[in-house]
C-alpha positions in Angstrom: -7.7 -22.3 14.6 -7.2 -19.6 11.7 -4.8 -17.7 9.6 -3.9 -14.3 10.3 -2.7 -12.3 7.1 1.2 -11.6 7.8 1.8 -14.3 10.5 4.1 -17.2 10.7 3.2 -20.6 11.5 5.0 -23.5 12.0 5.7 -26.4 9.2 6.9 -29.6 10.4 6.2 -31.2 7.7 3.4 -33.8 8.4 -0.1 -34.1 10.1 0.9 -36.3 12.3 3.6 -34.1 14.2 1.6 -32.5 17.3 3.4 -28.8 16.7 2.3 -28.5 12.8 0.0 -25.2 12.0 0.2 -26.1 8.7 -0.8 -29.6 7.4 -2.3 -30.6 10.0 -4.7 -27.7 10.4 -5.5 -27.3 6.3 -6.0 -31.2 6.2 -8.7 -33.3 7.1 -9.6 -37.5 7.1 -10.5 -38.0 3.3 -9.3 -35.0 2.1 -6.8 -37.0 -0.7 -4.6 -33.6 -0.5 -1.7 -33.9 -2.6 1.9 -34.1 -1.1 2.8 -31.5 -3.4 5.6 -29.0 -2.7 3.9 -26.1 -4.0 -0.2 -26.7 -5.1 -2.3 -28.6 -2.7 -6.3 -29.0 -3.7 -8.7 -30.2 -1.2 -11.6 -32.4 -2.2 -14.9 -32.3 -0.8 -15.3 -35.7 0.8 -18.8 -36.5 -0.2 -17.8 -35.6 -4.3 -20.8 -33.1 -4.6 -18.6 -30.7 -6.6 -18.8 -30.3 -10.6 -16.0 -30.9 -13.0 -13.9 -32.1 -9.8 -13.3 -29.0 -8.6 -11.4 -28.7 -4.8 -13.1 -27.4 -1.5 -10.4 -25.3 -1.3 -6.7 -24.9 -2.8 -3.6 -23.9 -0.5 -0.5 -22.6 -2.9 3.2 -22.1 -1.4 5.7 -20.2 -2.5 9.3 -21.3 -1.8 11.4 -18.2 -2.0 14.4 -20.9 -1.9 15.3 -23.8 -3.7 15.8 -27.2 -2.2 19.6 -26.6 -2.2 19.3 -22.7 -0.2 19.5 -20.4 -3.6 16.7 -18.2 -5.0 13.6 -19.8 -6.8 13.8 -19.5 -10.3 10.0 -19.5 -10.5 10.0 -15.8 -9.2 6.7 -16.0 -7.5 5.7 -12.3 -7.0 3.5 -11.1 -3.5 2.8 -8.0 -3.8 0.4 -7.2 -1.2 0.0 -3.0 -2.0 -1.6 -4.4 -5.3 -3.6 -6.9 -3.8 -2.0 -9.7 -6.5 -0.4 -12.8 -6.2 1.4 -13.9 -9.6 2.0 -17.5 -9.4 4.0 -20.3 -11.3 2.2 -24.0 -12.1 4.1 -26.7 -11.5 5.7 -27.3 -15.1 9.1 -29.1 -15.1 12.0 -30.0 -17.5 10.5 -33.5 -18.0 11.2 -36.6 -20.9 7.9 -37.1 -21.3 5.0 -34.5 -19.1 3.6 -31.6 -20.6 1.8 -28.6 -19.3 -1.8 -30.3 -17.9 -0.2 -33.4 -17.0 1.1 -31.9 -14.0 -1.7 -32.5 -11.0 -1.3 -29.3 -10.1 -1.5 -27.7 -13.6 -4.5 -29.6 -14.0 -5.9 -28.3 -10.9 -5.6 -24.8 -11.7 -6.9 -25.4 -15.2 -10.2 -26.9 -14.0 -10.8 -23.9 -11.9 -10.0 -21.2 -14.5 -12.5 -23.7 -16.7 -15.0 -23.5 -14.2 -15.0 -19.8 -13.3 -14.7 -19.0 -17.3 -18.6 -20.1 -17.2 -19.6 -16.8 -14.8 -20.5 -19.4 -11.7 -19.1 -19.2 -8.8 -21.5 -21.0 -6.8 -18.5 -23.9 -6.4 -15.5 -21.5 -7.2 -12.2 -22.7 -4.5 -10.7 -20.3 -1.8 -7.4 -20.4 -2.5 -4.8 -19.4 0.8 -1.7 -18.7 -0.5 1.4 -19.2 1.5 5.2 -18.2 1.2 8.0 -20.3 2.7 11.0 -17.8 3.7 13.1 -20.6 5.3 12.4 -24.9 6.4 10.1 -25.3 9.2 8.1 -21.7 8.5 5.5 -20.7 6.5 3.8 -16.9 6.3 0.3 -16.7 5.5 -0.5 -14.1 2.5 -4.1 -14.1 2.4 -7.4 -15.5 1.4 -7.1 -15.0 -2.7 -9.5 -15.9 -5.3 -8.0 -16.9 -9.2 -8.4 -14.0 -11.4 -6.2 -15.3 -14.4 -4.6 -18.2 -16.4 -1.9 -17.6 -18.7 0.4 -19.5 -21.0 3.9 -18.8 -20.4 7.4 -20.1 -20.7 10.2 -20.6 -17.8 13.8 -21.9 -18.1 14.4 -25.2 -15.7 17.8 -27.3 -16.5 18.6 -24.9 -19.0 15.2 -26.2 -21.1 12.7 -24.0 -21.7 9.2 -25.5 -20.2 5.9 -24.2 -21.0 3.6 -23.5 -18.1 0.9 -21.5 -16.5 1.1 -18.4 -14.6 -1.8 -17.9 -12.6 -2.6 -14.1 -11.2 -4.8 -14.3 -7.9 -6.5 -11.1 -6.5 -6.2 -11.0 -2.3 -9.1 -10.6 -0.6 -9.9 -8.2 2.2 -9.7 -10.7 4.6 -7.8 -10.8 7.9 -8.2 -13.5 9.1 -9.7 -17.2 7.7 -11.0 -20.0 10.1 -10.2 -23.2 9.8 -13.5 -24.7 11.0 -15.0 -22.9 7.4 -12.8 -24.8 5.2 -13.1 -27.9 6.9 -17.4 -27.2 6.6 -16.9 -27.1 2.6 -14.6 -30.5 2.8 -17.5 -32.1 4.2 -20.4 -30.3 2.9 -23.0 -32.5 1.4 -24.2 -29.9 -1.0 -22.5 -27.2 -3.4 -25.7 -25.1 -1.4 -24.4 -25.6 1.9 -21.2 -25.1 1.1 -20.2 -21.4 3.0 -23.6 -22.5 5.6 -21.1 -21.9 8.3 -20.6 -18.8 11.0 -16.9 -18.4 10.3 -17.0 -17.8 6.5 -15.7 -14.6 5.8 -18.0 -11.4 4.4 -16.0 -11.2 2.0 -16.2 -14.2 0.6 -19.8 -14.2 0.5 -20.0 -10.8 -1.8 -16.9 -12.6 -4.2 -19.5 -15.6 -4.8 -22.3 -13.1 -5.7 -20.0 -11.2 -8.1 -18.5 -8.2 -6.3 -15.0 -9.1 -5.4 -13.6 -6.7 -2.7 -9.4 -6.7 -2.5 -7.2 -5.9 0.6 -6.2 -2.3 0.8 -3.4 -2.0 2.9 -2.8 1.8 2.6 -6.6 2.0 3.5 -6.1 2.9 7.4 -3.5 5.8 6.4 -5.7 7.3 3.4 -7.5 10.5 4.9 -11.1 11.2 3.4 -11.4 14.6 2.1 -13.7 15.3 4.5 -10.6 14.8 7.4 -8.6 17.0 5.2 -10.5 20.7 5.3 -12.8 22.4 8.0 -16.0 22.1 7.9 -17.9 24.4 5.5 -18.9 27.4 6.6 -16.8 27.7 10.0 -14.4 29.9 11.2 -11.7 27.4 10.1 -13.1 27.2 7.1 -13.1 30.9 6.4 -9.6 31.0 8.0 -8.5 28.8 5.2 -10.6 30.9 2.9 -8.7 34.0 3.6 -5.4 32.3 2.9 -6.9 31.3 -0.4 -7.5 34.9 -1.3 -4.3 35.7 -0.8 -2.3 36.3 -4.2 0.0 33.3 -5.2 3.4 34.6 -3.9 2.0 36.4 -0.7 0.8 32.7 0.1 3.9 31.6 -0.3 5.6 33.6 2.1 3.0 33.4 4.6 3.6 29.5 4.4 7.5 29.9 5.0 6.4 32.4 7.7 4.3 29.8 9.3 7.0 27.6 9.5 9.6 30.0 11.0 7.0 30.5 14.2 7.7 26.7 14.6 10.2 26.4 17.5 10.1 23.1 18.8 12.7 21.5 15.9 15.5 24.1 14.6 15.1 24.3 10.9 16.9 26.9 8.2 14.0 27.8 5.4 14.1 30.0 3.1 11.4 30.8 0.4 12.7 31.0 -3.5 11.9 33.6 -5.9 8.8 34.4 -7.8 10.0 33.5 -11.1 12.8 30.7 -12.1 11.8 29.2 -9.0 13.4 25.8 -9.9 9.8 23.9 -9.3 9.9 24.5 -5.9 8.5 26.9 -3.4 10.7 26.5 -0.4 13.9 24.8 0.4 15.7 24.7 3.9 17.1 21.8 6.2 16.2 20.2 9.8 19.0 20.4 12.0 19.6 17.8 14.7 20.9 19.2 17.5 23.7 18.1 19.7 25.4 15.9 20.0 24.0 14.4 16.1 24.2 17.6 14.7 23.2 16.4 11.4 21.0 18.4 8.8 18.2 17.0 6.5 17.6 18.9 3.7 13.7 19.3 2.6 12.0 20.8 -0.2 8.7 22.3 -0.6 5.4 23.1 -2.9 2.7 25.3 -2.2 -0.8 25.2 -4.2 -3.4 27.8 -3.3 -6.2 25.6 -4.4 -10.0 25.9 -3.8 -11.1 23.8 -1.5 -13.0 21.8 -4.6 -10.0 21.6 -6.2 -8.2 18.4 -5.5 -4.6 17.7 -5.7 -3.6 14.8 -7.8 -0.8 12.0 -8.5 0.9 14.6 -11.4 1.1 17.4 -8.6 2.9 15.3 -6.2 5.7 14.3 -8.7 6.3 17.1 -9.9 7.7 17.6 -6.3 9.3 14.1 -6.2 10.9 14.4 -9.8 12.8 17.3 -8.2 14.2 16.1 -4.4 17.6 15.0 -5.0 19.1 11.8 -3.2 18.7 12.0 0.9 16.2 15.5 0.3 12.8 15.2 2.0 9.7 16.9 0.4 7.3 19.0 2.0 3.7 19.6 0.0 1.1 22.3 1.3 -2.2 22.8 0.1 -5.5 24.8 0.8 -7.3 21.9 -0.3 -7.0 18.5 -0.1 -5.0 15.1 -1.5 -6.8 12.8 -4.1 -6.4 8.9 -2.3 -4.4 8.2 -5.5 -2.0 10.9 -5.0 -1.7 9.3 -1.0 -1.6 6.1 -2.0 1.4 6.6 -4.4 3.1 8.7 -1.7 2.5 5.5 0.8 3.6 2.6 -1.9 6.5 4.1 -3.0 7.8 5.1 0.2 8.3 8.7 -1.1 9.9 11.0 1.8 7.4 13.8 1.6 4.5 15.1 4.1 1.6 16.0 2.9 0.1 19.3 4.5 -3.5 19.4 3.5 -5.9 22.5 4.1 -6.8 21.7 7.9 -3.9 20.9 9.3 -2.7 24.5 8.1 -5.5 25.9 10.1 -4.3 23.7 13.0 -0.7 25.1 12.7 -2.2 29.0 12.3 -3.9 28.3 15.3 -1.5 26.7 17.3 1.2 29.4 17.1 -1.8 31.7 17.8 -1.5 33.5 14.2 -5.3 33.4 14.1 -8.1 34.9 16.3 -11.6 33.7 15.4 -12.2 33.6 11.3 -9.3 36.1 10.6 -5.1 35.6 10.3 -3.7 39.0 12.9 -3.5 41.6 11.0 -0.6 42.5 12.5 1.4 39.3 12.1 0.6 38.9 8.2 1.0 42.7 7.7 4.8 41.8 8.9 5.0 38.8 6.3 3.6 40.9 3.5 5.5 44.1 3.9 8.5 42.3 4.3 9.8 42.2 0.8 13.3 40.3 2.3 10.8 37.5 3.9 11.5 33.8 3.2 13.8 34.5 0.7 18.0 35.7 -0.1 18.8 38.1 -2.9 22.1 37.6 -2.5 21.8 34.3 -5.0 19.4 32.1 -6.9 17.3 30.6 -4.7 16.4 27.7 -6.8 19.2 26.0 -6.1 21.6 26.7 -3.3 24.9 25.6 -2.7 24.8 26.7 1.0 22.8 28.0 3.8 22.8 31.3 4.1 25.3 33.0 6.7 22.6 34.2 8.8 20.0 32.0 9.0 16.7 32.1 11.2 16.5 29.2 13.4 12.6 28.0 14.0 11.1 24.4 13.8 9.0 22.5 11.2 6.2 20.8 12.6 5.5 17.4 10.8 
C-alpha cells in the first residue's frame, strides 16, 4: 500500500470498512489517532519519542464545509511552489483558546521541537485535500517549515489561530509499510531503519530539504538548448549571430515563411518604433475552422553565453493583447527561471532557443555544412521589402495585409 502524489483514494470513513484507503491504511492497533476532521497525529506505540511528538501527522483539507459551501479556512495547495499553507484547528468557542485545541497543540510541539535544529524525531506530515464526501487526493509527503499567529473570522467572531506553512517534498510516492515501522519503532534510532523510507526523507533529517519541482521534467538544461561547441551547428548559429541586429530579424521572419506545413501570415516590423516587438502575423486554420490566431514575436541575437532572463520574456508578455500568442527566438538559450515563469503562469508563448533554430535552418535545407546558402540569405538581405509593409506602421496593425504570403510556423 502507498500514496501516489495527485491520486484519489477512497474515504469511507472508518477502519473498519473493508473499501477504506484512507483510515484504515494511515492507522494502526495503538496508534490513539485522533477522530479529528482535519489534524490527525500518530503516536509511536512504544512512547520512545521526546516532548510527545507523533510518528507521523496526516492533515486534510476540506475544500467544502459540512453544509456543501466553500471553506472559510482557505487552505492554499500550491504545488508549482512546493507549499502547503494550512489553518489549525481554532474555533469560535465560550471557553478554548489557541493551544487548547489537540490539534493546535500538536502542531505547536513540532514547531517546538524542530525550533531546537534536531530532526532526528521530526514527523512526516502527508497532507490530504477532500474535494467532495467519500474522496480524498493525496498532496504529498511535506515537512513543517513554519508556525504563525494569525486571525480568522468563524460565527462572525474573530478566533486567533495558527497558520502553519509546509514545504512538499520531492516525493512520489510514500509507503505505508514505512510509516507503520516508525509507529512501532522501539527507538528514535531505528526510526526510518526500513527499505521503503523515501531518499528524500533521509537527506531532510540530515538538513538538506529537497522540494518537489513540478516544472522540472519540462525545464531544458542549457546544454539541450545550443549545439555543441565547436560544431558545424554551432558555427551555423555563430554566423546568424554575426549577422547585424535587423538583418537577423528578417532572416528569422524568412525562416518562418519557408515553413509550409501550417499556413501563417507574418510579417516583420520596422527598425525603429517597432512597438516592442519584432514580428507579428496570425496562424490560419484552414477549412472548414477557418479561424486565425494572432501571434507576436521577439528576436534577441545573443551570444551563446548570454542567457535570456525572466525580464526578457515579459517584456514580450506585457505586450500580447487578449487571445495573442507570443513567439520568442534566441541565439542563445532560456535561464530555468525565465522557463519556469513561462510554465506557472501558463503564458501562451514558445520559446525558440539557439538549436532548435539550427534544427529549423536545416530542415528547410537553408544550411549546407557550417554555412546559411549564400544564395538563399543573399535573397533575404537584398530584399529591402522582406518581412515587412511600408504601406503602414507595422507596430501595430489593424489588418493583414491584402497580399499576404502564405507559409507555416513550426512550433
Amino acid at each position: 500500500m502507498e500514496y501516489e502524489l495527485g491520486f484519489t483514494y477512497t474515504d469511507k470513513g472508518g477502519i473498519s470498512h473493508p473499501d477504506d484507503q484512507f483510515l484504515r491504511w494511515v492507522n494502526i492497533q495503538g496508534s490513539g489517532m485522533l477522530n479529528s476532521p482535519g489534524i490527525r497525529p500518530l503516536k509511536n506505540i512504544h512512547g520512545v519519542l521526546p516532548g510527545d511528538l507523533p510518528a507521523y501527522l496526516v492533515l486534510v483539507t476540506h475544500e467544502k464545509s459540512a453544509a456543501g459551501n466553500l471553506n472559510p479556512w482557505e487552505d492554499i495547495v500550491d504545488l508549482s511552489t512546493a507549499e502547503i499553507l494550512y489553518w489549525g484547528d481554532s474555533k469560535a468557542h465560550p471557553k478554548k483558546r489557541l493551544d487548547d485545541f489537540a490539534g493546535n497543540a500538536v502542531l505547536r510541539r513540532v514547531f517546538d521541537y524542530l525550533l531546537d535544529g534536531d530532526r532526528a524525531a521530526a514527523p512526516p506530515v502527508l497532507h490530504f485535500s477532500k474535494p467532495e464526501q467519500g474522496v480524498v487526493k493525496f498532496n504529498g509527503l511535506c515537512v513543517l517549515e513554519r508556525l504563525d499567529l494569525a486571525w480568522f473570522y468563524d460565527a462572525g467572531q474573530p478566533v486567533r489561530n495558527y497558520h502553519a506553512r509546509l514545504r512538499i517534498l520531492d516525493c512520489d510516492k510514500v509507503p505505508l509499510a514505512w510509516l507503520h515501522h516508525r509507529a512501532q519503532a522501539e527507538t528514535v534510532a531505528s526510526l526510518d531503519n526500513h527499505p521503503g523510507c523515501p531518499i528524500v526523507w533521509r537527506r531532510y533529517k540530515k538538513g538538506d530539504t529537497v522540494a518537489i519541482d513540478i516544472w522540472h521534467p519540462r525545464i531544458r538544461s542549457t546544454s539541450s538548448q545550443l549545439p555543441d561547441e565547436g560544431s558545424d551547428d554551432d558555427l551555423l548559429l555563430q554566423s546568424l549571430t554575426n549577422l547585424q541586429p535587423f538583418d537577423f530579424e528578417r532572416v528569422v521572419v524568412a525562416v518562418f515563411r519557408e515553413n509550409r506545413e501550417v499556413t501563417h501570415h507574418i510579417e516583420g516590423t520596422r527598425p525603429t518604433r517597432d512597438g516592442g516587438f519584432d514580428f507579428f502575423g496570425n496562424f490560419v486554420l484552414q477549412h472548414p475552422l477557418n479561424y486565425a490566431i494572432d501571434f507576436r514575436g521577439e528576436v534577441k541575437k545573443f551570444a551563446r553565453t548570454t542567457c535570456v532572463t525572466p525580464k526578457d520574456v515579459s517584456r514580450l508578455v506585457a505586450r500580447l493583447r487578449r487571445g495573442e500568442y507570443g513567439l520568442f527566438v534566441t541565439t542563445s538559450y532560456f535561464t530555468e527561471q525565465a522557463q519556469k515563469e513561462v510554465l506557472a503562469d501558463s503564458y501562451p508563448i514558445h520559446l525558440i532557443a539557439g538549436a532548435e533554430l539550427v534544427k529549423m535552418l536545416r530542415y528547410l535545407n537553408l544550411a549546407e555544412g557550417s554555412e546559411i546558402r549564400e544564395a538563399w540569405l543573399d535573397s533575404v538581405l537584398t530584399n529591402r521589402s522582406s518581412g515587412r509593409s511600408a504601406a503602414r506602421p507595422a507596430a501595430e496593425p489593424d489588418r493583414w495585409p491584402d497580399r499576404a504570403m502564405s507559409s507555416a510556423l513550426a512550433l
